[in-house]
Chimera marker file (.cmm) of the C-alpha trace (Angstrom):
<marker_set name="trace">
<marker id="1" x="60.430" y="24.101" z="26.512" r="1" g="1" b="0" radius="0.5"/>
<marker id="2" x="60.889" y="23.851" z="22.737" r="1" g="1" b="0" radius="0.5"/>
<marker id="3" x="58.241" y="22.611" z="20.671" r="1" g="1" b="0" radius="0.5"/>
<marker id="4" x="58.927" y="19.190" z="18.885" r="1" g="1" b="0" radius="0.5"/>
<marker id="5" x="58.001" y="19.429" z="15.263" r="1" g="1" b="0" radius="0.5"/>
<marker id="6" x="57.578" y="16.796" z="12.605" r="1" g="1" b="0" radius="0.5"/>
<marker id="7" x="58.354" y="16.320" z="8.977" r="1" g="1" b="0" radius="0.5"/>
<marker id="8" x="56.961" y="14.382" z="6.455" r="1" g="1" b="0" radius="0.5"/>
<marker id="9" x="56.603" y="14.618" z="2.765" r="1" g="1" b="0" radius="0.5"/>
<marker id="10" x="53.675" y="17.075" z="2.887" r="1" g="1" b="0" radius="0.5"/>
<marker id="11" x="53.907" y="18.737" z="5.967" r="1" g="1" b="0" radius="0.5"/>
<marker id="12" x="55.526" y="20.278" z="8.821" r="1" g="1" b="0" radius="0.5"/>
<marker id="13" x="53.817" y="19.570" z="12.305" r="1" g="1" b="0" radius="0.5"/>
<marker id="14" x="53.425" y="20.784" z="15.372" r="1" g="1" b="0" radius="0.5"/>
<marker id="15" x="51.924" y="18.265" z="18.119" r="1" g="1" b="0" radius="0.5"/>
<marker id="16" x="49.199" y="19.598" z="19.903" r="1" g="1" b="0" radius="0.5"/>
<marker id="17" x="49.424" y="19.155" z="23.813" r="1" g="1" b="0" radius="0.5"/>
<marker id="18" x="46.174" y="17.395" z="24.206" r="1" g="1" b="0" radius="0.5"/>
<marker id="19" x="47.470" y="14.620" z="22.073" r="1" g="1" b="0" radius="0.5"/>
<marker id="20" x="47.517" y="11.147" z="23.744" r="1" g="1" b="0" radius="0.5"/>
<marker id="21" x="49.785" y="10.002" z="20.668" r="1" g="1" b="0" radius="0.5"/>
<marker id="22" x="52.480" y="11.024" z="18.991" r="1" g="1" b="0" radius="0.5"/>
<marker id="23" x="51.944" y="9.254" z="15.731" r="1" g="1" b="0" radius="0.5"/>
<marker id="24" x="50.742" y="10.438" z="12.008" r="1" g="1" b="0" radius="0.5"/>
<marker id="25" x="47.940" y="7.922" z="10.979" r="1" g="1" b="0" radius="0.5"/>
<marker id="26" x="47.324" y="7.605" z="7.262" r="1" g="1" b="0" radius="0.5"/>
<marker id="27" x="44.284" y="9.031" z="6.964" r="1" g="1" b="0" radius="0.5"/>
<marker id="28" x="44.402" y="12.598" z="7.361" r="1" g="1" b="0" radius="0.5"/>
<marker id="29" x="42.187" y="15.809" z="6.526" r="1" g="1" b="0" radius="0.5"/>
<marker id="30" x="43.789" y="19.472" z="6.260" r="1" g="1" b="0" radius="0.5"/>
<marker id="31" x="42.118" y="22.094" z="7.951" r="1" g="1" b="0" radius="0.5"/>
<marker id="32" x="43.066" y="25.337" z="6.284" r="1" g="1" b="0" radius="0.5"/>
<marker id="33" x="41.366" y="27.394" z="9.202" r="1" g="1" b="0" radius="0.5"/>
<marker id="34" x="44.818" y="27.438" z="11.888" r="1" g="1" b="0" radius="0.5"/>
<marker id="35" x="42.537" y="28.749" z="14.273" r="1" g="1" b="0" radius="0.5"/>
<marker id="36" x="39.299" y="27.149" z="14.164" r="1" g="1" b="0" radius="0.5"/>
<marker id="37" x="38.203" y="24.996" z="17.353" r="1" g="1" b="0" radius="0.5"/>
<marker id="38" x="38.604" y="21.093" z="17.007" r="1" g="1" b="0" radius="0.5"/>
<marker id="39" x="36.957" y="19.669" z="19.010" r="1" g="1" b="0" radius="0.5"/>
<marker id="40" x="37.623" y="15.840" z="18.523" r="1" g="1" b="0" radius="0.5"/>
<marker id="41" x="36.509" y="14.283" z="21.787" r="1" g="1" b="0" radius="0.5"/>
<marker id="42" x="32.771" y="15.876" z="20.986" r="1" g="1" b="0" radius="0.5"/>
<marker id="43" x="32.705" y="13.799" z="17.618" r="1" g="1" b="0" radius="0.5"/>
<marker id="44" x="32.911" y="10.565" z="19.616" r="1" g="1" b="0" radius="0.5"/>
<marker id="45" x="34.861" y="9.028" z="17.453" r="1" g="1" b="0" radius="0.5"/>
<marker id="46" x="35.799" y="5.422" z="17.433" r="1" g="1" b="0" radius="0.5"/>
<marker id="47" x="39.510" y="5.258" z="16.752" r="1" g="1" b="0" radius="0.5"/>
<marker id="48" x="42.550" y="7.332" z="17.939" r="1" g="1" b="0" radius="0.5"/>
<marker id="49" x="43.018" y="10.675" z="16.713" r="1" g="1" b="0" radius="0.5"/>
<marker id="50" x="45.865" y="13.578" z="16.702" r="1" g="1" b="0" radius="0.5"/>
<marker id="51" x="45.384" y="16.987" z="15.715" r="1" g="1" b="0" radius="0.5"/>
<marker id="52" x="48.648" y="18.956" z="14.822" r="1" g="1" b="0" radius="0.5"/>
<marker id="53" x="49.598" y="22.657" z="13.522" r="1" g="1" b="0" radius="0.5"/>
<marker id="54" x="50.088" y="22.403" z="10.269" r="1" g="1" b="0" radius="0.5"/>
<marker id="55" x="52.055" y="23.986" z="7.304" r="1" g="1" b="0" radius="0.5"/>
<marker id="56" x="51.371" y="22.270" z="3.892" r="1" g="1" b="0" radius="0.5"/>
<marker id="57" x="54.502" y="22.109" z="2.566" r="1" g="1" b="0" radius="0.5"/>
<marker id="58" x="53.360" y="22.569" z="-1.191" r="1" g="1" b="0" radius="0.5"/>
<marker id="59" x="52.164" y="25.839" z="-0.925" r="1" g="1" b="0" radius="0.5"/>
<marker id="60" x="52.994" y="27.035" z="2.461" r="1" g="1" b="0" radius="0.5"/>
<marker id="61" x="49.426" y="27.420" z="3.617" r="1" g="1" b="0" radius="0.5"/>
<marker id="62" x="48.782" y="27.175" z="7.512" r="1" g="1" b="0" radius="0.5"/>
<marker id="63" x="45.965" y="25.111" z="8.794" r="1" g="1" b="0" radius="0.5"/>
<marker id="64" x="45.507" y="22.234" z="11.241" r="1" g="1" b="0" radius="0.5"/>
<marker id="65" x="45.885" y="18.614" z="10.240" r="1" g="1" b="0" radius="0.5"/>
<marker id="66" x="43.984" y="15.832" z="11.974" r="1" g="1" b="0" radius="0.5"/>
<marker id="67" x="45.213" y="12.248" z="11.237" r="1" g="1" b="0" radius="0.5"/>
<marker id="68" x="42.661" y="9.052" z="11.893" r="1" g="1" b="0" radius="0.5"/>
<marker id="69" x="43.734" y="5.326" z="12.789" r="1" g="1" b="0" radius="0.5"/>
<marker id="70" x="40.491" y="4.533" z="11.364" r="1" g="1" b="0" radius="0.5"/>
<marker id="71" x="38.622" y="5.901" z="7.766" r="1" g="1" b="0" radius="0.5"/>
<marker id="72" x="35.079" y="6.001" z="9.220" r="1" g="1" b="0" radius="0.5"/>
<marker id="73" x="36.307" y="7.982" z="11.986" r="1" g="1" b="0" radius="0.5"/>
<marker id="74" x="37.946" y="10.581" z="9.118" r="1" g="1" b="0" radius="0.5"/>
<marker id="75" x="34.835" y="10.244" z="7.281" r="1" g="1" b="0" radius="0.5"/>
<marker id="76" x="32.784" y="11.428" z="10.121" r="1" g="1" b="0" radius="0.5"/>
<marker id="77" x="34.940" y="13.899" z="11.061" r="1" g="1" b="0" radius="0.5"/>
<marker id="78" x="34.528" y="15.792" z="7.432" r="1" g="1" b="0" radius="0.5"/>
<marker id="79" x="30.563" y="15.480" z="7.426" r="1" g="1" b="0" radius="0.5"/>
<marker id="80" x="30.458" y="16.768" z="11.199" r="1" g="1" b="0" radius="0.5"/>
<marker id="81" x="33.379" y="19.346" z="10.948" r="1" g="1" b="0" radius="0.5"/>
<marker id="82" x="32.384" y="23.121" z="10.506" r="1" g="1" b="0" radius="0.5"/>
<marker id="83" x="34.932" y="25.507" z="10.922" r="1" g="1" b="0" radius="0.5"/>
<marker id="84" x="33.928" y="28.511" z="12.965" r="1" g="1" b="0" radius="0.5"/>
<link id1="1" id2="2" r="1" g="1" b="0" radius="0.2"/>
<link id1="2" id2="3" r="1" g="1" b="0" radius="0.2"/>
<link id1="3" id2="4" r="1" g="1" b="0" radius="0.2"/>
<link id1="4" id2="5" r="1" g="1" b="0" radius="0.2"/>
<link id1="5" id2="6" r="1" g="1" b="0" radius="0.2"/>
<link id1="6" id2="7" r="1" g="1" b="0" radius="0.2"/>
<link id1="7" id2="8" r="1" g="1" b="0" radius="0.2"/>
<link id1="8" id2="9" r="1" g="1" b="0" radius="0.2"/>
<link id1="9" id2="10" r="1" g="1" b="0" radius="0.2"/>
<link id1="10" id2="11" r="1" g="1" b="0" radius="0.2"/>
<link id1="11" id2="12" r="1" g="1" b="0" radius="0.2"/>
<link id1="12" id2="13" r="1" g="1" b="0" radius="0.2"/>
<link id1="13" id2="14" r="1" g="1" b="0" radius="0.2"/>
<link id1="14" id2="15" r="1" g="1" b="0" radius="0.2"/>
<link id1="15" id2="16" r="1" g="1" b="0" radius="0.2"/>
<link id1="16" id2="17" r="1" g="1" b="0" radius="0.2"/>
<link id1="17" id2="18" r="1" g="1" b="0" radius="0.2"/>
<link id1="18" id2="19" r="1" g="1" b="0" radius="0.2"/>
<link id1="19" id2="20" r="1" g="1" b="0" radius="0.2"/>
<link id1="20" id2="21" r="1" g="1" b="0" radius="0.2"/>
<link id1="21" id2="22" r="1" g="1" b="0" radius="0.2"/>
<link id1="22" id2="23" r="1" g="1" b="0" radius="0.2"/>
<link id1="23" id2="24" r="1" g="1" b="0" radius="0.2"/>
<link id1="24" id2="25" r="1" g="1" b="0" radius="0.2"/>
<link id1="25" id2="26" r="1" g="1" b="0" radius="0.2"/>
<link id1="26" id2="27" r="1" g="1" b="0" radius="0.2"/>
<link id1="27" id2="28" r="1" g="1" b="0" radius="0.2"/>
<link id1="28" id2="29" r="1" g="1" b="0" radius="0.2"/>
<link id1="29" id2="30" r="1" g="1" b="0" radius="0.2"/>
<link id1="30" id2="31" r="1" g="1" b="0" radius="0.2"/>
<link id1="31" id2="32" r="1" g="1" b="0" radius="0.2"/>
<link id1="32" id2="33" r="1" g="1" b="0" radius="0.2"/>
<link id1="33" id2="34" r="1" g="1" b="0" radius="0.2"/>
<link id1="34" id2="35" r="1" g="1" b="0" radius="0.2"/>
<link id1="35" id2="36" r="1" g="1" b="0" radius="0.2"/>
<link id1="36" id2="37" r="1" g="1" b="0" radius="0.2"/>
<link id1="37" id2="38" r="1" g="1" b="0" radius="0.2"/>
<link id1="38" id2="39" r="1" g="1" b="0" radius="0.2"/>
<link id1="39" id2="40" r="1" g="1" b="0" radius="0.2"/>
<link id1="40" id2="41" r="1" g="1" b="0" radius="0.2"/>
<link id1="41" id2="42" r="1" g="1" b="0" radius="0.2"/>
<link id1="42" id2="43" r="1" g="1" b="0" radius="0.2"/>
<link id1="43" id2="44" r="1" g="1" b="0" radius="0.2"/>
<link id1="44" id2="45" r="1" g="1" b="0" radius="0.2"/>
<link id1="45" id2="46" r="1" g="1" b="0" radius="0.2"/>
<link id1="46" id2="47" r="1" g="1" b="0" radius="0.2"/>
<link id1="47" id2="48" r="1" g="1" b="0" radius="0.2"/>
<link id1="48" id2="49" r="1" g="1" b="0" radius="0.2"/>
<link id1="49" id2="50" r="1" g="1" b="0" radius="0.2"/>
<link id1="50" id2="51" r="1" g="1" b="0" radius="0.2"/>
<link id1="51" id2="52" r="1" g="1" b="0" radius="0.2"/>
<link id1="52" id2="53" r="1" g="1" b="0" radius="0.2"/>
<link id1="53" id2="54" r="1" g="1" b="0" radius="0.2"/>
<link id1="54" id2="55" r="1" g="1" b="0" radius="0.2"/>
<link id1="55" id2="56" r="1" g="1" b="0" radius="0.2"/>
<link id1="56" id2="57" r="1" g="1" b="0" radius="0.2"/>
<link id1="57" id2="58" r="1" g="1" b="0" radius="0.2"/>
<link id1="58" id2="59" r="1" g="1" b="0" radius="0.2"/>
<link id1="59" id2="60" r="1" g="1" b="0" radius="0.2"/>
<link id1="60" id2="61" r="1" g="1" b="0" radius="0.2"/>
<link id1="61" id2="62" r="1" g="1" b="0" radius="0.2"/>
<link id1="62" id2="63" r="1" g="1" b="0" radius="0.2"/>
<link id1="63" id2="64" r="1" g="1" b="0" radius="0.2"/>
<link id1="64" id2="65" r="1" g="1" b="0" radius="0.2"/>
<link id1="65" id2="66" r="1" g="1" b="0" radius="0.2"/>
<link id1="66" id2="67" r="1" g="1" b="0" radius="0.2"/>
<link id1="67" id2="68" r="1" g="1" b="0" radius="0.2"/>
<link id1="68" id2="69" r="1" g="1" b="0" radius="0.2"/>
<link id1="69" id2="70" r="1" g="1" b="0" radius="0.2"/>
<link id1="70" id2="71" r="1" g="1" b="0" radius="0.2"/>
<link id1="71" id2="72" r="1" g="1" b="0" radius="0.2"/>
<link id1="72" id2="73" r="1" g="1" b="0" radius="0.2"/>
<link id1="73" id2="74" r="1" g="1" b="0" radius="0.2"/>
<link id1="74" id2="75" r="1" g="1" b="0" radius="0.2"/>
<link id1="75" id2="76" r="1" g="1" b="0" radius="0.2"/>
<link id1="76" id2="77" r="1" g="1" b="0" radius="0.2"/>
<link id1="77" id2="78" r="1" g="1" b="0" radius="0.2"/>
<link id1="78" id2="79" r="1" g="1" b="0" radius="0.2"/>
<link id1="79" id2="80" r="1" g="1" b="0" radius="0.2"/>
<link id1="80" id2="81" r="1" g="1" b="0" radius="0.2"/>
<link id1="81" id2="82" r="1" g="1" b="0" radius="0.2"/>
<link id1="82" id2="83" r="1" g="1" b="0" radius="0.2"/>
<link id1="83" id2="84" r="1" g="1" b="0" radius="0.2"/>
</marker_set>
């Protein structure tokens, strides 16, 4: 089964499987570990989430992008998110 990507002005995605959604919320933090652990269910987060493979478009750097329906959730998410 191919993997569906998506485009959008800044990156190119690739849906991770545990997402519940397919959409790209506006508030969004790049992650420019591709293989660190997120691990967004532990966070407890309020909002939905979706965590995609990522390449930033402007420089070509691979990482992970997670996208937030809510701000306080992506504000949590940056003071509780270490890579490993």
């Amino acid at each position: 089964m191919a993997t569906q990507t998506i485009q959008t002005e800044l990156y190119k995605l690739y849906p991770s499987p545990r997402n519940t959604s397919k959409d790209v919320f506006a508030h969004q933090v790049f992650v420019p570990h591709p293989y660190a652990i997120i691990d967004l269910e532990v966070m407890e987060l309020t909002g939905t989430t979706t965590l995609f493979a990522a390449c930033r478009l402007a420089d070509m750097k691979m990482g992970q992008l997670v996208t937030f329906e809510l701000p306080a959730d992506m504000a949590k998410f940056e003071r509780l998110f270490t890579p490993d």
